[in-house]
N, C-alpha and C positions, 0 to 999 in steps of 0.2 A: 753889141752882144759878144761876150766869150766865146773861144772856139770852145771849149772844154766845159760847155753849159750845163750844170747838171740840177736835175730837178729835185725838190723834198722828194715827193715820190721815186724818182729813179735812186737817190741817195736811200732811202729805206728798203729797197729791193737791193741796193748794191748791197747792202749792210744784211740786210737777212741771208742770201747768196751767201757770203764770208761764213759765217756764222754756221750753217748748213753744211759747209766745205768741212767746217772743222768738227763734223757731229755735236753740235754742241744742244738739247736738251730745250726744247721752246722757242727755236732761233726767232722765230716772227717774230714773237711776244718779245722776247730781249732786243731785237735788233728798233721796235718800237719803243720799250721802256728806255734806250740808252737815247734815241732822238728827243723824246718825248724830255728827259733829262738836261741835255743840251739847248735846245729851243727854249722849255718852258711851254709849248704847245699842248692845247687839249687834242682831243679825237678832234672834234668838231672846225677849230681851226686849221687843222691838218688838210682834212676835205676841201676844205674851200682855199690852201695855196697852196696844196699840192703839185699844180705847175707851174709855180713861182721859180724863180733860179736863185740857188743855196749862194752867200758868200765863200770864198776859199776859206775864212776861218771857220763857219761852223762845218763845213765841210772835213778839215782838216780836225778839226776837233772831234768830231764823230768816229770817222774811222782810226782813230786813235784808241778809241773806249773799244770799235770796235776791233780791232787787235788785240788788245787788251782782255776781252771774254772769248775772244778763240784761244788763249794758253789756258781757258778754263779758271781762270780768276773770275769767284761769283761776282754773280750783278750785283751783288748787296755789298760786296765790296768794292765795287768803281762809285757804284752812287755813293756809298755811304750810308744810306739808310735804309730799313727794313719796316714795315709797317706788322704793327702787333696788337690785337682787340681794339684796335681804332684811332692807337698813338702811333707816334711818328719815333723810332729808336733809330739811333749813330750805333751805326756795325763799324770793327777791322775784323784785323785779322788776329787780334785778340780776345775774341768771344764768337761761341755760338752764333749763326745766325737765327734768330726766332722763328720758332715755324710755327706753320699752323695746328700740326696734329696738339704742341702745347699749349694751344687756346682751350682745346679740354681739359687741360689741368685748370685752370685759374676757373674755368666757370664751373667746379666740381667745388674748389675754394669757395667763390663767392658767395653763397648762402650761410655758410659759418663765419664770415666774414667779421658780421658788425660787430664793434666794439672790440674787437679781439686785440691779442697781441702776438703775430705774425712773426715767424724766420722764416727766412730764403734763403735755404741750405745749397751753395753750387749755385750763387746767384747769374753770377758770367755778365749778361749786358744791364742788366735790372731787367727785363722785361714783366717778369713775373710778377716781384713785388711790387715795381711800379705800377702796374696795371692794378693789382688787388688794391692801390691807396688809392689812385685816382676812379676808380671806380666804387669803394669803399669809403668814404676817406675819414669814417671812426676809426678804423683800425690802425693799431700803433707797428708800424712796418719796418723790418729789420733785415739786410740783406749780406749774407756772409760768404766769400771764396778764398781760394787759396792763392789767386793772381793777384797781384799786385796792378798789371796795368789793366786787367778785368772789372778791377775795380773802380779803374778811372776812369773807363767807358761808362759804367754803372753809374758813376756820380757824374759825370755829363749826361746822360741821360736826365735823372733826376732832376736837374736844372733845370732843363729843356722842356721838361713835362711839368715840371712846379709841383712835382710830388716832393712831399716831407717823406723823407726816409733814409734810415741811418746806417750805415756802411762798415763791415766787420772784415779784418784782413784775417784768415782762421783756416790754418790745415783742418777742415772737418771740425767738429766740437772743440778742437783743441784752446781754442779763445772764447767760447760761448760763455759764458754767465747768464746767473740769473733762469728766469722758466718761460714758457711759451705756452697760448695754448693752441698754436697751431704751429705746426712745422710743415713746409712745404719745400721740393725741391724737384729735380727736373736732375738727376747725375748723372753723371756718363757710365753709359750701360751695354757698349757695345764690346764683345770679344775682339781682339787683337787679329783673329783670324780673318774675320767680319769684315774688320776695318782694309781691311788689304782691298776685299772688293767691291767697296765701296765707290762711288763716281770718284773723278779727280779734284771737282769744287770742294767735296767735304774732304778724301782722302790727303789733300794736298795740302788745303786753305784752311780749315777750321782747326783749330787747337787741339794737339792727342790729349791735352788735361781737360778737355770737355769731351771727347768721347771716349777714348778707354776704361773699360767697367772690368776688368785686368781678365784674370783666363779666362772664366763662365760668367762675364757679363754683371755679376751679381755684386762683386765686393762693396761697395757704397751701398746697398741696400743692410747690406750685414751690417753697416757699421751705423746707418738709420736707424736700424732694430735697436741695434745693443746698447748704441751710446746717447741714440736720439730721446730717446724716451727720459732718460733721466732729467731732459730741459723740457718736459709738458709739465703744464702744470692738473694737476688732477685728471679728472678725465679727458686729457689734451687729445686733438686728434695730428694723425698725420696724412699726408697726399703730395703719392708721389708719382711722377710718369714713367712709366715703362717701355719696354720692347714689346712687340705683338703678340713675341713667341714666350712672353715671362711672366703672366699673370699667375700661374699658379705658382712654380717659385717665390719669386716676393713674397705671395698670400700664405706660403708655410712658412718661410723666414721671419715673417711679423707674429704670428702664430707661435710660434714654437720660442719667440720672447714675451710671453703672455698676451698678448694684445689682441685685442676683440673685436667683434664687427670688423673682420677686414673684407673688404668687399673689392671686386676688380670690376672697376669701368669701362664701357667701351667707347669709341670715339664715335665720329659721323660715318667709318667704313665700317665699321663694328668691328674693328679689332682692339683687342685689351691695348689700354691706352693709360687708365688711370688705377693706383691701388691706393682704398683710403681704410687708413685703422686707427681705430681709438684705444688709446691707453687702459 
């Protein structure tokens, strides 16, 4: 036996400890998900070799990641992946990590869904669109951003998932063609001032062209209204997510470019989450 024997379980205690040193936001839960990572181990196998004794390299391998999320480098970016409405999406450090509160967008989508013809305005990993075709998969699904390597995460994605869905490089409408009769998007909506106090995982790690929404949060919503509309076709809808604090905003921005039925969604906290308007 090793003098320097260390158990799974005392290795996930060392690993939680680190993680808690560094205030880091969920440490149990992370310091699990990065073992759990490394292993390949469910809960259940865990329990039962918990006083197994770890090799020096998974050892060494672990507190490597765990280093690695004490500088606050998300978990979504050491794994790699983020899970989203029941798919499996490839995150960097070039897109959004998908969250949950954007699971109410897409299930706000999916009843207008069938048959349609779908953009994903401010696409970033695909999660959006990809989820509305694999869970849809009449609808003819189109995904547009202004990154370039956004983009190639997006179409790694799409692979991955085996969704058909076609890929737009486009400052905003600037490349759009053609009409939709849905427009859907998820933009960065957050003030600059906002963003400063924000945790360090997002403020640090996520892309300022997925969350800067410029002074009042709203510019991308203006340019929705104004420009978006001209790619619906007839009575096209559109649905988009918001801030907590911007439901009414949006809801007179869409308004006051003709658009009807706008209505502001709320999520599972109940806060405004989703605004959807029809042309």
């Amino acid at each position: 036996m090793r003098i320097n024997m260390i158990t799974y379980q005392e290795l996930l205690k060392s690993g939680e400890n680190e993680l808690v040193s560094s205030n880091i936001s969920d440490a149990e839960l992370d310091a699990w998900y990065l073992l759990e990572y490394i292993t390949g181990m469910s809960r259940a196998k865990f329990f039962l070799d918990r006083d197994m004794e770890v090799s020096d390299e998974i050892k060494d391998r672990y507190l490597s990641l765990i280093h690695m999320r004490k500088e606050h480098i998300p978990l979504q970016h050491i794994t790699g992946t983020q899970e989203f409405m029941g798919f499996d999406f490839f995150v960097n450090e070039n897109v959004l990590v998908p969250r949950q509160d954007t699971e109410c967008l897409v299930e706000n989508v999916l009843p207008f869904a069938h048959g349609k013809k779908i953009l994903d305005m401010c696409t970033g990993s695909g999660c959006i669109i990809i989820s509305l075709k694999k869970l849809e998969e009449t609808a003819e699904c189109t995904g547009a951003d202004i990154s370039k390597k956004a983009l190639e995460v997006a179409q790694k994605n799409a692979a991955s998932n085996e969704a058909e869905v076609y890929f737009i490089e486009s400052d905003m409408f600037e490349k759009i063609n053609g009409k939709y009769d849905i427009i859907v998007s998820n933009p960065p909506y957050i003030r600059p001032d906002v963003i400063k106090t924000l945790e360090p995982e997002v403020r640090e790690h996520d892309p300022m062209l997925a969350l800067d929404g410029g002074e009042d949060g709203l510019m991308f919503y203006r340019i929705l209204a104004k420009e978006g509309k001209k790619h619906l076709a007839g009575p096209g809808m559109m649905f988009m997510e918001i801030g907590h604090d911007q439901g009414r905003a949006v809801k007179e921005i869409f308004e006051n470019e003709g658009f009807k039925e706008v209505i502001v969604k709320k999520d599972l906290c109940e806060n405004d989450r989703v605004v959807m308007a029809v042309k």
